[in-house]
C-alpha positions in Angstrom: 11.3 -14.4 5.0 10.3 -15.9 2.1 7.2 -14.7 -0.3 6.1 -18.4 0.4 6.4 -17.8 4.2 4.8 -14.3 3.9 1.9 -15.3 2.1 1.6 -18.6 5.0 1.7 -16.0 8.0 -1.1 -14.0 6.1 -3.0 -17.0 5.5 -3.1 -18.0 9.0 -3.6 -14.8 9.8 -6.7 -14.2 7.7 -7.8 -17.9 8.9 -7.9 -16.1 12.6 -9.9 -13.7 11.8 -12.3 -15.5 10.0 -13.1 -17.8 12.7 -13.3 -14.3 14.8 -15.7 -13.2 12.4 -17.6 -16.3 12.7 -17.6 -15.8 16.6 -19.2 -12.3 16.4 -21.6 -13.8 14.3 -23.1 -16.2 16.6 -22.9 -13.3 19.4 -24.3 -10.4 17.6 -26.9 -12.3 15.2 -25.6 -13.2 11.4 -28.7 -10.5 10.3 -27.2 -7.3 11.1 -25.6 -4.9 7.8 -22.7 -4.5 9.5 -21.8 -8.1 10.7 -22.5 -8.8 6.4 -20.3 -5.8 6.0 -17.3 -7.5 7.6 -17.9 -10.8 6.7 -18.4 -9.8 3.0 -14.9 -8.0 3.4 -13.4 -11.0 5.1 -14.5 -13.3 2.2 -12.8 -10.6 -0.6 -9.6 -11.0 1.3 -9.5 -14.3 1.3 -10.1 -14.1 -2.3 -7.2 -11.3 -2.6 -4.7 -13.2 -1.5 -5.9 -16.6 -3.3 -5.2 -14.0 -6.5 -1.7 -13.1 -4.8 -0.8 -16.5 -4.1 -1.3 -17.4 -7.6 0.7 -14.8 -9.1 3.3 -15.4 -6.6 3.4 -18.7 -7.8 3.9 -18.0 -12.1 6.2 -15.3 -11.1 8.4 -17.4 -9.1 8.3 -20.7 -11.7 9.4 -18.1 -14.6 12.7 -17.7 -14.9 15.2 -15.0 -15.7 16.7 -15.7 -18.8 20.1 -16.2 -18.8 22.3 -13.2 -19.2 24.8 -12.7 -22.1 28.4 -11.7 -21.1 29.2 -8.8 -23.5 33.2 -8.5 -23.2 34.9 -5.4 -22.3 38.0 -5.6 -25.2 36.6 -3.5 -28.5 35.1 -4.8 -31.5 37.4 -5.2 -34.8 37.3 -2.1 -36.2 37.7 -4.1 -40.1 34.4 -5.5 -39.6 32.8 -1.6 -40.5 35.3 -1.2 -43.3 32.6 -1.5 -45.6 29.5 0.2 -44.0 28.5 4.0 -43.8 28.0 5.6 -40.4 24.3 5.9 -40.4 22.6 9.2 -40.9 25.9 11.1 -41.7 26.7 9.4 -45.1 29.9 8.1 -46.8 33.3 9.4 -45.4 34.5 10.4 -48.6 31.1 12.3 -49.6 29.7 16.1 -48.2 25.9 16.8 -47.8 24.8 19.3 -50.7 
């Protein structure tokens, strides 16, 4: 599945257990710590994965950049006639 389809199952999923929660509720009395407890966490989920979905979102409308193709056949070799190999000096002179 899809991170689109994913975040739809949880959705529905979470929309379940709202309504649950919303059920219990009207059984139990709306007054109770615990029933606020629950529907307090219900409420951060739902929030949670509003935050998910949106990062789900940007990360799927930015795109890769395109990759380079670096071929395998060597470099000229008379392009570094001219250069010193870094850090270990000119061929031609010794460290003191």
């Amino acid at each position: 599945m899809s991170v689109h389809d994913e975040l739809t199952s949880v959705q529905r999923c979470l929309d379940e257990l709202c309504r649950s929660v919303g059920r219990l509720e009207q059984q139990i009395g709306g007054g109770g710590l615990d029933i606020r407890r629950v529907r307090a966490d219900v409420d951060h989920l739902r929030e949670s994965v509003a935050l998910l979905r949106e990062t789900a979102s940007t990360a799927a409308s930015t795109r890769r950049p395109d990759l380079v193709t670096i071929p395998d056949t060597p470099y000229d070799s008379t392009l570094w006639t001219d250069s010193d190999d870094e850090g270990l000096g000119a061929r031609d002179r010794h460290a003191p």
